[in-house]
Structure formats: C-alpha cells, structure tokens
TIDO-951580 format. One record per residue (C-alpha): x, y, z; residue in one letter. Coordinates in steps of 0.001 Angstrom, whole numbers, always signed. Layout:
// TIDO-951580
{{X Y Z} A}
...
//
This chain:
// TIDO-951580
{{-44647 -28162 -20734} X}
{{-43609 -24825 -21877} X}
{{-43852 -21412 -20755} X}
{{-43692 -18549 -22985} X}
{{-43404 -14843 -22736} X}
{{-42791 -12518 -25594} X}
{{-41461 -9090 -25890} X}
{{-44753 -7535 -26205} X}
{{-45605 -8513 -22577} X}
{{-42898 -6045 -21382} X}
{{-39205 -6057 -20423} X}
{{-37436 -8819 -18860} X}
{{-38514 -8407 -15157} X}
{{-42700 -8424 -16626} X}
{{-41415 -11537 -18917} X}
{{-39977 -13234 -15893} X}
{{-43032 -12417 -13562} X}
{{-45312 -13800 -16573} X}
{{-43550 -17167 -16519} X}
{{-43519 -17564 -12775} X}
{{-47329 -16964 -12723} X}
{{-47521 -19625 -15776} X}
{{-45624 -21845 -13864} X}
{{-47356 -21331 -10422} X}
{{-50502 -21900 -11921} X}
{{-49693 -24939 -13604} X}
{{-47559 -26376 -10380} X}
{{-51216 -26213 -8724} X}
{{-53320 -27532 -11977} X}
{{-50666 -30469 -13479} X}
{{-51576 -33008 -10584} X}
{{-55203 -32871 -12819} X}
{{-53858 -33777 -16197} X}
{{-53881 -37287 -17105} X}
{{-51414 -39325 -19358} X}
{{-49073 -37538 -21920} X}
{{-49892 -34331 -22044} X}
{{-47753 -31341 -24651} X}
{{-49255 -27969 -23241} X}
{{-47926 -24485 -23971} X}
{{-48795 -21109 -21811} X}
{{-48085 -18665 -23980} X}
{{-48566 -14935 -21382} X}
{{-50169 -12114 -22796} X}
{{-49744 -8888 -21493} X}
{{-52773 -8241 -19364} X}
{{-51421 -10705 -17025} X}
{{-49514 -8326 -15686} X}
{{-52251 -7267 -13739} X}
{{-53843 -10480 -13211} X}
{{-53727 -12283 -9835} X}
{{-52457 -15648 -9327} X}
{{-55773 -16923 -8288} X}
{{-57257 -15504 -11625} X}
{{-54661 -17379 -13648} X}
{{-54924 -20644 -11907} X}
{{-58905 -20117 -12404} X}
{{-58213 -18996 -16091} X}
{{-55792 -22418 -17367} X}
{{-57930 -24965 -15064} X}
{{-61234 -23451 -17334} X}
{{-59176 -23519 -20498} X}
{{-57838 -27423 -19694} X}
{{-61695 -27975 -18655} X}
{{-62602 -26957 -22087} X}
{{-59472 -28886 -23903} X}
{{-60552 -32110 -22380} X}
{{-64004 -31899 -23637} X}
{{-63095 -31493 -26684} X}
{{-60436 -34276 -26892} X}
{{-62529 -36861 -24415} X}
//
C-alpha cells in the first residue's frame, strides 16, 4: 500500500492532509480487499476540498471497478 502526494497538490501541510485522507479512506475500505493486493493512491489536488466520506465513496467505486476487471 502506498500513498502518494505530489507537489502539485500544494505545500507540505495540503500533501500531509492528502495522505491522511488516502489513508483514512483505505483504513475503512482494506478489511474488503482479498488476498495480495499492491494498490497505490496517488492524491490529486481537488481533494483538497473533498470530504472524507467522498473519498472513501470515490476508492471503494474505483476497487469495485478494479475487481471486475481482474475477477
């Protein structure tokens, strides 16, 4: 599992606050992946102004999608 936040998503404090919503998200969603899993969040910058609900919602539809496509 990694978490990643680039300089275009801001300074260091929107960085940070990008991987803790990553990472809160996925603490919430990893109890539904199965097996061995390699997943990377990249952030982008308009989570910024995303809520943590809407990121949870956002990677539990994208993992939705990934296992469709690999199962």
């Amino acid at each position: 599992m990694a978490f990643v936040a680039g300089r275009k998503v801001g300074k260091a404090v929107q960085r940070n606050r990008a991987r803790r919503l990553l990472r809160a998200a996925w603490s919430e969603l990893s109890t539904d992946t199965q097996g061995e899993t390699d997943v990377v969040l990249v952030a982008r910058k308009a989570i910024l102004e995303a809520k943590s609900q809407h990121v949870t919602a956002e990677i539990a539809q994208m993992l939705r999608m990934a296992t469709e496509v690999s199962g």
